[in-house]
Biopython code that builds the backbone (N, CA, C, O; Angstrom):
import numpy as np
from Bio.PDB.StructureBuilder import StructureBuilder

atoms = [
    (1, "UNK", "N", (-43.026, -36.141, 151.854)),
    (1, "UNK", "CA", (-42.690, -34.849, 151.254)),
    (1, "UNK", "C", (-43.399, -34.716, 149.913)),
    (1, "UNK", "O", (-43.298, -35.546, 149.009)),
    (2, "UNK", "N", (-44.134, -33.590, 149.860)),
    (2, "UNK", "CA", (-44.980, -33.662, 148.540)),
    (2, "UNK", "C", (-44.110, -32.300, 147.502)),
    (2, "UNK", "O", (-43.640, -31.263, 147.971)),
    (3, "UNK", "N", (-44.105, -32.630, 146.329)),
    (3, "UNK", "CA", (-43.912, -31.934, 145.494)),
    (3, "UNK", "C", (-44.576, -30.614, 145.339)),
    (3, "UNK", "O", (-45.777, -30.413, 145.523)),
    (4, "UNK", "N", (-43.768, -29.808, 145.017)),
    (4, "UNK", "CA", (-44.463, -28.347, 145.077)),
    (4, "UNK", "C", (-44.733, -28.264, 143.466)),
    (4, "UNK", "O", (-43.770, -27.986, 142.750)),
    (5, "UNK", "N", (-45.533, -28.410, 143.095)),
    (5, "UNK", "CA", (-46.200, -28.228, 141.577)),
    (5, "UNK", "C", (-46.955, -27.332, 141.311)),
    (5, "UNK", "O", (-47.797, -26.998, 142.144)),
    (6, "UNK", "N", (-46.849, -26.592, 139.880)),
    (6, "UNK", "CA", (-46.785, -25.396, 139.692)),
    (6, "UNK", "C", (-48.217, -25.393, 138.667)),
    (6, "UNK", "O", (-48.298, -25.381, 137.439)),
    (7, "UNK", "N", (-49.470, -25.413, 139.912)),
    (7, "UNK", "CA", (-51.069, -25.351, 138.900)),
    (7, "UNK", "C", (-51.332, -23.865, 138.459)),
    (7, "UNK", "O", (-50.891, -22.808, 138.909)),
    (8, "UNK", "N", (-52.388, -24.199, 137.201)),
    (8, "UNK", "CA", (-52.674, -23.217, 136.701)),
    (8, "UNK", "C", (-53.743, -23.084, 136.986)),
    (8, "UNK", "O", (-54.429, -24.089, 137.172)),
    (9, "UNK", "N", (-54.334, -21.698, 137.141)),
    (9, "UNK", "CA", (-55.307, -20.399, 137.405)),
    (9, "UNK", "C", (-56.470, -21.739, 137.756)),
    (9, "UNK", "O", (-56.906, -22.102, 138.848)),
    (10, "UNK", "N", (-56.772, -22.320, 136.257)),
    (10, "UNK", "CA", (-58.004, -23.112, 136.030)),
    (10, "UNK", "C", (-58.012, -24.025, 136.416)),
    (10, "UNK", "O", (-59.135, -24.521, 136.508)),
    (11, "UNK", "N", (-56.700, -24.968, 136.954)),
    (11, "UNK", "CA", (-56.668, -25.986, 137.489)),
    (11, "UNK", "C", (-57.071, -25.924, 139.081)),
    (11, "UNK", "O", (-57.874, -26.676, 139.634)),
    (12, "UNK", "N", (-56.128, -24.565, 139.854)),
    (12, "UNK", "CA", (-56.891, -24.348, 141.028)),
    (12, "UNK", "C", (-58.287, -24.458, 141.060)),
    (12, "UNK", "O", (-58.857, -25.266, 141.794)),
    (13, "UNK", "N", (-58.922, -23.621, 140.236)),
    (13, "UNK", "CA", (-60.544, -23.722, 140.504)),
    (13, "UNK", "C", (-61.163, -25.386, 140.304)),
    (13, "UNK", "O", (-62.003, -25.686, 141.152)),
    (14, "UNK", "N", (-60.801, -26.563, 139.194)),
    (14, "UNK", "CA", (-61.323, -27.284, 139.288)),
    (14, "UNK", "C", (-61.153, -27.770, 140.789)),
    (14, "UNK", "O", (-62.161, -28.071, 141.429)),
    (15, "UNK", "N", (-59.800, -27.856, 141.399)),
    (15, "UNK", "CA", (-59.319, -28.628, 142.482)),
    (15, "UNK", "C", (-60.341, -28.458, 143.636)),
    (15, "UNK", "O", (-60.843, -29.383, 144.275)),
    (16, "UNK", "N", (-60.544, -27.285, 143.786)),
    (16, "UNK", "CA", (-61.633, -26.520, 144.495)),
    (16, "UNK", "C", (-63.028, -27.106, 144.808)),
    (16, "UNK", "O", (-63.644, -27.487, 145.803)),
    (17, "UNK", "N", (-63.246, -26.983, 143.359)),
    (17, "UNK", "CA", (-64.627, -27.542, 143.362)),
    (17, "UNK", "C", (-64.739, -29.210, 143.270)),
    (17, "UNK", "O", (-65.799, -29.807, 143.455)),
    (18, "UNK", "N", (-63.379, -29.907, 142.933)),
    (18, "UNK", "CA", (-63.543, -31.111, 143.504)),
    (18, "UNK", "C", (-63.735, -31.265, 145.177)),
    (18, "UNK", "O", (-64.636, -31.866, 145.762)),
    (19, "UNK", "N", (-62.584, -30.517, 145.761)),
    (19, "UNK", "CA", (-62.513, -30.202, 147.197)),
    (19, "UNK", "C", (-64.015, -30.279, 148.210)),
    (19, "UNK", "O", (-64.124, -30.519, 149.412)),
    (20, "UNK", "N", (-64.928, -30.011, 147.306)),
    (20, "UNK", "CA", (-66.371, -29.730, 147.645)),
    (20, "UNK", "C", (-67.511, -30.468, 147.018)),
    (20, "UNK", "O", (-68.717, -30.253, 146.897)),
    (21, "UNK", "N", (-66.514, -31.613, 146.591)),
    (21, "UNK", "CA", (-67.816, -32.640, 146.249)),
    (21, "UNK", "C", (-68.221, -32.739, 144.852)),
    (21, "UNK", "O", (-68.603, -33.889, 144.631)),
    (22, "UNK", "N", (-68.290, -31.992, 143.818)),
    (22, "UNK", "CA", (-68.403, -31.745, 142.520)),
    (22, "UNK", "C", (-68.076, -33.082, 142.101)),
    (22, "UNK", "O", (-67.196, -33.847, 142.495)),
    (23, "UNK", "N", (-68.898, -33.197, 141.286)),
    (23, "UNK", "CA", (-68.040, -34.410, 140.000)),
    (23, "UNK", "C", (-68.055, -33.760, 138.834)),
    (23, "UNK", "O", (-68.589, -32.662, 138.681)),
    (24, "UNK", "N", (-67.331, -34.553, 137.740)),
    (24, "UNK", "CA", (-66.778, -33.966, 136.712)),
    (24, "UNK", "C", (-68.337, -33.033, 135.774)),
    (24, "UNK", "O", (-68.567, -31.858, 135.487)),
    (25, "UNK", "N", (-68.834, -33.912, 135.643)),
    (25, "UNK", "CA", (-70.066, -33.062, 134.999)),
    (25, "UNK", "C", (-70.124, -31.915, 135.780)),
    (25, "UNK", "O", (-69.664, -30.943, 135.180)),
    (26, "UNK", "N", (-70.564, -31.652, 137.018)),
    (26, "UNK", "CA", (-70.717, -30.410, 137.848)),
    (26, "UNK", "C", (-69.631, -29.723, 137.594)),
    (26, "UNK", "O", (-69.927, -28.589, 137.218)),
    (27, "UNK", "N", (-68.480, -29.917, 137.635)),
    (27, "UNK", "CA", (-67.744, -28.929, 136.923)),
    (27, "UNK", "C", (-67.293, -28.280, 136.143)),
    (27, "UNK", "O", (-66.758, -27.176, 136.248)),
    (28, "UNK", "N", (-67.542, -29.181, 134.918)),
    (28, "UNK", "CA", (-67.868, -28.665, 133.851)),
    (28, "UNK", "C", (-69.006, -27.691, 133.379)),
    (28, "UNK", "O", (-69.067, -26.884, 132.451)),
    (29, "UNK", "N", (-69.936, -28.089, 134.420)),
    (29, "UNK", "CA", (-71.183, -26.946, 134.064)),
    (29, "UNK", "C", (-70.716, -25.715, 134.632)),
    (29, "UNK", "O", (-70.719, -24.682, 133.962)),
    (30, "UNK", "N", (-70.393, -25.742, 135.585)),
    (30, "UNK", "CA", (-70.074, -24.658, 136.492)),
    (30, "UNK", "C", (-68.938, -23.679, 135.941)),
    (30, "UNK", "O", (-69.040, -22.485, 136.221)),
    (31, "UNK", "N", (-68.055, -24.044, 135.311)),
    (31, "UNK", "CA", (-66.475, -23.635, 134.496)),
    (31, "UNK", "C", (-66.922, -23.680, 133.339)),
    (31, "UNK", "O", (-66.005, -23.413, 132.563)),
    (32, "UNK", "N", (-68.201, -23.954, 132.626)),
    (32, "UNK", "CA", (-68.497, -23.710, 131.184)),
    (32, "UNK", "C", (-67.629, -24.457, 130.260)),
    (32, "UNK", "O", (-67.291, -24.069, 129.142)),
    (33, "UNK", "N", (-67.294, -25.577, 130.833)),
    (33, "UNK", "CA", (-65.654, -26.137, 129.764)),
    (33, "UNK", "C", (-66.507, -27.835, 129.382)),
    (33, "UNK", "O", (-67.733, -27.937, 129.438)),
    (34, "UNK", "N", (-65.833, -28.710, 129.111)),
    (34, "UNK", "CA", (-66.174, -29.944, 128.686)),
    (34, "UNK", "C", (-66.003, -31.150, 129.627)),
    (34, "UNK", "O", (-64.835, -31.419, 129.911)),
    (35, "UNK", "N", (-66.764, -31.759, 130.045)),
    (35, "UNK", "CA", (-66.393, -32.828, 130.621)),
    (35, "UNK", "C", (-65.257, -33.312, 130.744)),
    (35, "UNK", "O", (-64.626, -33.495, 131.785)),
    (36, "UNK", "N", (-64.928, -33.560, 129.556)),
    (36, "UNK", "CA", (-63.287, -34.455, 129.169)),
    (36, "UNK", "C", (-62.444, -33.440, 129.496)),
    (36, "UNK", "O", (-61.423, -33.919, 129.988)),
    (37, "UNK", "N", (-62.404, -31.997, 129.434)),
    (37, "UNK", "CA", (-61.492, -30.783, 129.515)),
    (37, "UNK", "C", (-61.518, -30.948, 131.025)),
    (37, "UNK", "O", (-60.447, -30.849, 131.624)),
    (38, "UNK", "N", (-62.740, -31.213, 131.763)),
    (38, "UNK", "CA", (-62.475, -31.350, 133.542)),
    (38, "UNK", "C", (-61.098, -32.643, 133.450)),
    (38, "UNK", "O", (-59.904, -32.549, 133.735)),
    (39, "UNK", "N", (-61.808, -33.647, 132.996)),
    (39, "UNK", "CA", (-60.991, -34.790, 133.335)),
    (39, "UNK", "C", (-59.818, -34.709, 133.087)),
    (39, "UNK", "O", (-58.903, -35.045, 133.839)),
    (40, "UNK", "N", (-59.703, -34.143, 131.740)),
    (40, "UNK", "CA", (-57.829, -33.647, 131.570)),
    (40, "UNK", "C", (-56.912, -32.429, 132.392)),
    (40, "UNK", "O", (-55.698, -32.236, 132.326)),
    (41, "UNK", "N", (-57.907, -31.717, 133.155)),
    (41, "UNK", "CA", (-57.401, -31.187, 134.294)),
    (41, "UNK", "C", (-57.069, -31.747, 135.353)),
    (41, "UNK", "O", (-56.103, -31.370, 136.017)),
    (42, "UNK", "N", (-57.937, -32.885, 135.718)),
    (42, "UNK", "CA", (-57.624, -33.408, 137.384)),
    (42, "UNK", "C", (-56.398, -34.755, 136.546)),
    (42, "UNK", "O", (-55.771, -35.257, 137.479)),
    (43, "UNK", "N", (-56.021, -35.290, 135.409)),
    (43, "UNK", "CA", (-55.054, -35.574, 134.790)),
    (43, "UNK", "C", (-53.981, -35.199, 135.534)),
    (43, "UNK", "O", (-53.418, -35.606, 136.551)),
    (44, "UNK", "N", (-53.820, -34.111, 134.578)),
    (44, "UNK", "CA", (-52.852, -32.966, 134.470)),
    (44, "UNK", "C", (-52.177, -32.899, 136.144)),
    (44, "UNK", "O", (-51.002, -33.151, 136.410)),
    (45, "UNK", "N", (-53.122, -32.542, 137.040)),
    (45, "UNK", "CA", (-53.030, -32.428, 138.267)),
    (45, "UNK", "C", (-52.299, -33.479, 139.135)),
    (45, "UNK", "O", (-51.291, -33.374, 139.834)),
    (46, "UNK", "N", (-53.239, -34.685, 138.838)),
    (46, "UNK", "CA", (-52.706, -35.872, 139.316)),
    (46, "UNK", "C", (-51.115, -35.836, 139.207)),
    (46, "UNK", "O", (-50.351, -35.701, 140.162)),
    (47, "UNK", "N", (-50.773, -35.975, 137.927)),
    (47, "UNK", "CA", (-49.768, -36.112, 137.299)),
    (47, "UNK", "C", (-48.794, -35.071, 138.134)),
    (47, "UNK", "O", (-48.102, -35.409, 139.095)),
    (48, "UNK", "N", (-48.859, -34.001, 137.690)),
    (48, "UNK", "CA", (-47.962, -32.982, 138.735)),
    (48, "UNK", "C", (-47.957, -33.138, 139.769)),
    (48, "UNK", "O", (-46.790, -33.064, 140.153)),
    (49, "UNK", "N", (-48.840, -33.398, 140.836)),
    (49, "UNK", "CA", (-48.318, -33.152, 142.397)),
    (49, "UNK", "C", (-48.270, -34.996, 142.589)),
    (49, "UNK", "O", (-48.486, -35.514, 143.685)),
    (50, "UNK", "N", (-47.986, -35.728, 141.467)),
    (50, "UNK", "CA", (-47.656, -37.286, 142.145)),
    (50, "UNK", "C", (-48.940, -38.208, 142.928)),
    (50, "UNK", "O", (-48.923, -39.279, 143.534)),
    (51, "UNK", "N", (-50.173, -37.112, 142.553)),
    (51, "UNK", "CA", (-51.371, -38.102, 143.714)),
    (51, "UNK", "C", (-52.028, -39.479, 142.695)),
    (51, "UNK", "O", (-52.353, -39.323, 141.517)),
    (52, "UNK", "N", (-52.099, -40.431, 143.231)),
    (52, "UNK", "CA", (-52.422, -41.508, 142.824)),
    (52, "UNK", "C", (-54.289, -41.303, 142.943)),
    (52, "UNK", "O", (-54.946, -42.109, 142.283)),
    (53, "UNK", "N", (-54.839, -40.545, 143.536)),
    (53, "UNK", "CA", (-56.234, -40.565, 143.570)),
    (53, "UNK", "C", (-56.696, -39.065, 143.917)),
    (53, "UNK", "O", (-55.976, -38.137, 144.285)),
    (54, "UNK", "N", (-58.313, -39.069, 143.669)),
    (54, "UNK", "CA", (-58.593, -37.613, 143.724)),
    (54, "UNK", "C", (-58.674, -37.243, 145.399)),
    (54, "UNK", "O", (-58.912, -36.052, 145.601)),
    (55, "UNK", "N", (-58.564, -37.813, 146.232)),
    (55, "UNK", "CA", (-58.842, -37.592, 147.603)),
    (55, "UNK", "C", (-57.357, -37.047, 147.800)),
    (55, "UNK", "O", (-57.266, -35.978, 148.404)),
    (56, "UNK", "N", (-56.172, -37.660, 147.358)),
    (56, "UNK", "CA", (-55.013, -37.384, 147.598)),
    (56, "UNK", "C", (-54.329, -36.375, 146.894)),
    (56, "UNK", "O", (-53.205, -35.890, 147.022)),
    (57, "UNK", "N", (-55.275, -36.168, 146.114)),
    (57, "UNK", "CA", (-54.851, -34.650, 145.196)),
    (57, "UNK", "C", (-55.997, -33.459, 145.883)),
    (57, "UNK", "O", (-55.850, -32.295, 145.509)),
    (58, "UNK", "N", (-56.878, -33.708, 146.665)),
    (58, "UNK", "CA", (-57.274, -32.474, 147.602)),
    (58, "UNK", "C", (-56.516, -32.592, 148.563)),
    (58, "UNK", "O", (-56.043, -31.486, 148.824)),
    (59, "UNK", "N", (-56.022, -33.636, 149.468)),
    (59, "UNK", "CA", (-55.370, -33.262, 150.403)),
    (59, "UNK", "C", (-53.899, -32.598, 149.860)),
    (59, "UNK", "O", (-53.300, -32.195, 150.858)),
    (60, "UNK", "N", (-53.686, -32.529, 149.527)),
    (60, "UNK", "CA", (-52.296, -32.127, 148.702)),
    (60, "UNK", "C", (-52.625, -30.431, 148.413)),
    (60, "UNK", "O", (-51.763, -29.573, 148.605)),
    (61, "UNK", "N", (-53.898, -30.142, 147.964)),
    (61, "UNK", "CA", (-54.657, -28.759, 147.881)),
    (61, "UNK", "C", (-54.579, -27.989, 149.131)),
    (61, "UNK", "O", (-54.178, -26.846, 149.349)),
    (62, "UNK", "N", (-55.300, -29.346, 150.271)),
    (62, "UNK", "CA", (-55.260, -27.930, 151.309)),
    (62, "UNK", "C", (-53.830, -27.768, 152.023)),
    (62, "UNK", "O", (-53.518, -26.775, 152.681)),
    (63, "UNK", "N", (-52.741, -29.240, 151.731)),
    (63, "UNK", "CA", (-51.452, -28.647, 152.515)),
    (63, "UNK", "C", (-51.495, -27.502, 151.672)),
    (63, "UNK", "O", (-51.922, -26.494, 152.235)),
    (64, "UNK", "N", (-51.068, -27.340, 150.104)),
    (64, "UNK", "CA", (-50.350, -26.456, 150.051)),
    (64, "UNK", "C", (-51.319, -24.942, 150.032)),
    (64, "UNK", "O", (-50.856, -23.967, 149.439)),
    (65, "UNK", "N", (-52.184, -24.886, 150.474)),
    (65, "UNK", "CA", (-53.012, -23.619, 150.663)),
    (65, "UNK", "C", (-53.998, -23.455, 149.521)),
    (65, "UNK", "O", (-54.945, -22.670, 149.568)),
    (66, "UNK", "N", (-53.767, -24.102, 148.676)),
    (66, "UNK", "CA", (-54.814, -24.120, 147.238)),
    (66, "UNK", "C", (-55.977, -24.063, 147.727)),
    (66, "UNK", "O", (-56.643, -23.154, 147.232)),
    (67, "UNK", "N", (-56.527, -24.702, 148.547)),
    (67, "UNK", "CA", (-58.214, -25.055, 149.308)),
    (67, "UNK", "C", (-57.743, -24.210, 150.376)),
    (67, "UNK", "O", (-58.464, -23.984, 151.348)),
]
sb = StructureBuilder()
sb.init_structure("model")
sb.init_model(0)
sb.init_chain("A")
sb.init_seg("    ")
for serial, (resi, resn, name, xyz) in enumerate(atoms, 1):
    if name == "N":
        sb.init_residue(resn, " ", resi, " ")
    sb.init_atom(name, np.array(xyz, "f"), 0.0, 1.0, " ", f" {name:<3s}", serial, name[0])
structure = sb.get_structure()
C-alpha cells in the first residue's frame, strides 16, 4: 500500500522527466533550476511517497497517474 502524497506542480514535472531517463543535470537544464534544486526535489519526493530509490519513486508516479 503506497502512500498518497501530496507533490507539487514542480515536483510532478521533475518526476516526469526522471520517468524518461533524464539525470539531474538534464533536468535542471530543461526546468532552468539548479542541479542541487533537482536533487532536493527527487529528496523531497523520496521522502513523501516512502521510495527508497529513484526507480521506486517512478513506479509510484505511474500507479498514482503522475506519469
Amino acid at each position: 500500500e503506497m502512500p498518497s502524497a501530496k507533490l507539487t506542480q514542480r515536483e510532478i514535472e521533475v518526476l516526469r522527466l526522471l520517468a524518461k531517463g533524464n539525470s539531474s543535470k538534464q533536468i535542471a537544464s530543461v526546468l532552468d533550476i539548479s542541479i542541487k534544486t533537482t536533487d532536493n526535489h527527487r529528496q523531497n519526493m523520496l521522502r513523501k511517497t516512502n521510495s527508497k530509490s529513484t526507480g521506486e519513486l517512478v513506479s509510484y508516479g505511474v500507479t498514482m497517474g503522475y506519469i
